[in-house]
C-alpha positions in Angstrom: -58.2 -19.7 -24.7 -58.0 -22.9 -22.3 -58.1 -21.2 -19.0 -58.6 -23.4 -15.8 -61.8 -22.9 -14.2 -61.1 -24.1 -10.9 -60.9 -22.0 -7.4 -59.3 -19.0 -8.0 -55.5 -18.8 -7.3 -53.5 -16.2 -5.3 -54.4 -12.8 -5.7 -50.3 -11.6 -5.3 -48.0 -11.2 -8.6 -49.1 -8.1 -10.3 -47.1 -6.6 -12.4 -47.0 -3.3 -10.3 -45.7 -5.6 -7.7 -41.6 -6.0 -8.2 -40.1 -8.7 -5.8 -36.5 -8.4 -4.9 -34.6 -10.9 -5.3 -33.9 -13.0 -8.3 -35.5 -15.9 -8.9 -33.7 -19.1 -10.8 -35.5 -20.2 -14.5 -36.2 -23.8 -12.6 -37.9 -22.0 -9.6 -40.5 -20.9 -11.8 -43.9 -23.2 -12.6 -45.6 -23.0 -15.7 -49.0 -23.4 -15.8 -52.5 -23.0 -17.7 -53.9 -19.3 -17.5 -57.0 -19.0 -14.8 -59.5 -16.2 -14.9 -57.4 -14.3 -12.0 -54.9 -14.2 -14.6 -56.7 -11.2 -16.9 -55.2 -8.4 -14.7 -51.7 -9.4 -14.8 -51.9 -10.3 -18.8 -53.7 -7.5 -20.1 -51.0 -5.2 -17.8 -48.2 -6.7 -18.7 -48.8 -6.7 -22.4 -49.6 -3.4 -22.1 -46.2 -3.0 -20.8 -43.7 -4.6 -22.9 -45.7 -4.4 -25.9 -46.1 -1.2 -25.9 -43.2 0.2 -28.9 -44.9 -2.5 -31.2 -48.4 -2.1 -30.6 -51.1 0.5 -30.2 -53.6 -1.2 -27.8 -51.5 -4.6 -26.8 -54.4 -4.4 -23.4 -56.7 -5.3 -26.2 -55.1 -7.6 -28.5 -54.6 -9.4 -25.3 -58.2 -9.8 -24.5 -58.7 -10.8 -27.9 -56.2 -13.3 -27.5 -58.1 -14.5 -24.5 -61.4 -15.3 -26.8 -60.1 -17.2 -28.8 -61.0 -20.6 -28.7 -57.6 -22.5 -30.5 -55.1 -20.4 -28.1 -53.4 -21.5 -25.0 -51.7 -18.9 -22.5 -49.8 -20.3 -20.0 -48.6 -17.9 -16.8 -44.8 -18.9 -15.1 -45.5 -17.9 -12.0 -42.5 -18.3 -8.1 -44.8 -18.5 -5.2 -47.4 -15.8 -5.4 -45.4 -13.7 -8.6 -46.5 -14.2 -11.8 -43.2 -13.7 -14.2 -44.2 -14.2 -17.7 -46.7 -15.5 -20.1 -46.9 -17.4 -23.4 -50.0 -17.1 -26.1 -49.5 -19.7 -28.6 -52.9 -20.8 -31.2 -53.0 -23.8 -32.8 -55.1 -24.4 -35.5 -55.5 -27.6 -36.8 -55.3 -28.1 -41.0 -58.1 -29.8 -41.8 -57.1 -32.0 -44.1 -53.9 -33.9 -45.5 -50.7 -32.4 -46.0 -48.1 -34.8 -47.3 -47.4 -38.2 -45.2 -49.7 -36.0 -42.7 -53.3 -37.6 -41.8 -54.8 -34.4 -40.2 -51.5 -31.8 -38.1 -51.8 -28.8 -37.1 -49.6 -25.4 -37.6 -49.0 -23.5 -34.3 -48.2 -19.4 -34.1 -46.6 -18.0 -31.1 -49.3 -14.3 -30.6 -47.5 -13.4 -27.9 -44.8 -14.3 -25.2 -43.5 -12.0 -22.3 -41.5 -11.6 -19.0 -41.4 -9.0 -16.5 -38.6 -6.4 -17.4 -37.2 -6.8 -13.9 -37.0 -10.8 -14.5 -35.4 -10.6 -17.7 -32.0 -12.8 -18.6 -33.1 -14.9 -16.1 -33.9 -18.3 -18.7 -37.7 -17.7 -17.9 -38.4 -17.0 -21.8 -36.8 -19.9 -22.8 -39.1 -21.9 -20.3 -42.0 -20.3 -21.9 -41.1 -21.2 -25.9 -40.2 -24.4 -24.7 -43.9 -24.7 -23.1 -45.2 -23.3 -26.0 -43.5 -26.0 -28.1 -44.3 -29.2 -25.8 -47.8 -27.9 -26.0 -48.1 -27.3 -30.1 -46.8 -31.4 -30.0 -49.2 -32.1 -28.1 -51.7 -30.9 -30.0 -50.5 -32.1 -33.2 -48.5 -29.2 -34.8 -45.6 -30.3 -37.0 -44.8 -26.4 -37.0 -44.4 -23.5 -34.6 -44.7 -19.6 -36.7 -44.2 -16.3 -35.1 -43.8 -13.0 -36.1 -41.6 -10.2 -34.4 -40.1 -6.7 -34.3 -36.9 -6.2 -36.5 -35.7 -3.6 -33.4 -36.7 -6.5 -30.8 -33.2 -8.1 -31.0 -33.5 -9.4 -27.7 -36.2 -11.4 -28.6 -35.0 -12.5 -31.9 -31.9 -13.9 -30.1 -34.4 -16.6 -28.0 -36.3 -17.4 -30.9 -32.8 -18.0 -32.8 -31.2 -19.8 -29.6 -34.2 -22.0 -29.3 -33.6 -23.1 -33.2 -36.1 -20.4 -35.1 -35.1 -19.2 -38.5 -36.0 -16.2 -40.5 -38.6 -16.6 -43.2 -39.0 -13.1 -44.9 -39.0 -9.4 -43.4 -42.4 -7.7 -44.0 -43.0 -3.6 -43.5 -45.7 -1.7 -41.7 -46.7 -4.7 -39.2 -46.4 -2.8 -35.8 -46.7 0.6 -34.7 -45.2 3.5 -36.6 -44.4 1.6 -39.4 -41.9 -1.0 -38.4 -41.2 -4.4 -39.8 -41.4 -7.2 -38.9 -39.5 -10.5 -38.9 -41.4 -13.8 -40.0 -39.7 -16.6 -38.3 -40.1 -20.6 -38.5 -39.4 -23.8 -36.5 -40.8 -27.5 -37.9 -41.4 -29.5 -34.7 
């Protein structure tokens, strides 16, 4: 994961902590995950991840090891809203008119329930995306829960298409969707 080492930001934005008013998409800054961060993504994972996956807290830190991921935190003043986890891995070799790219998955993107409908997802894929190009992906993967329409409408919105449907991938048995976007 490329978190900031740098002094460590405000302590305010748990995920216990609700503010009340709405905040506007463009309010929001988007930027690399710092140490401080761990609280805030491991709970909110835990969260909203929770119909789809046993231990999400977990799969979150494991996220946070690994060395080809980026996880970026949108964040209004001292509230954190939302977070992205995309990896990118680079292919190693050739692949068509291609010197060396890269391929990119989306692990993991999520917003506050109180903070949904609110355009912050669609700031984070986009994020996701400008940083995959950056890095050389010429493709952005993802997979996600058949029942988890809501997020199957950003990934569709934001130009995402459905590769194959593939059983048993979360808990209790459900499916899930593979989706695809060349970049």
């Amino acid at each position: 994961m490329t978190v900031q080492r740098g002094p460590q930001g405000p302590r305010g934005g748990g995920v216990g902590r609700e503010p009340r008013d709405r905040v506007r998409p463009l309010d929001a800054t988007i930027r690399p995950a710092r140490l401080d961060d761990e609280e805030f993504l491991v709970a909110l994972s835990a969260r909203v991840f929770r119909l789809y996956s046993r231990d999400a807290g977990s799969a979150m830190r494991r996220m946070m090891r690994s060395r080809t991921s980026e996880i970026a935190v949108a964040e209004h003043g001292e509230t954190r809203m939302g977070f992205v986890v995309v990896d990118i891995k680079a292919l190693g070799r050739p692949f068509g008119p291609l010197k060396r790219p890269s391929v990119a998955h989306l692990d993991a993107i999520a917003v506050r329930p109180n903070m949904s409908s609110q355009g912050i997802g669609h700031r984070l894929l986009a994020h996701a995306e400008k940083v995959a190009r950056a890095r050389g992906a010429v493709s952005l993967s993802l997979l996600t829960a058949e029942t988890n329409t809501e997020a199957q409408r950003l990934f569709r919105s934001a130009g995402f298409q459905v590769l194959a449907p593939f059983d048993n991938v979360y808990a209790d048995g459900q499916r899930a969707l593979s989706m695809f976007k060349s970049l």
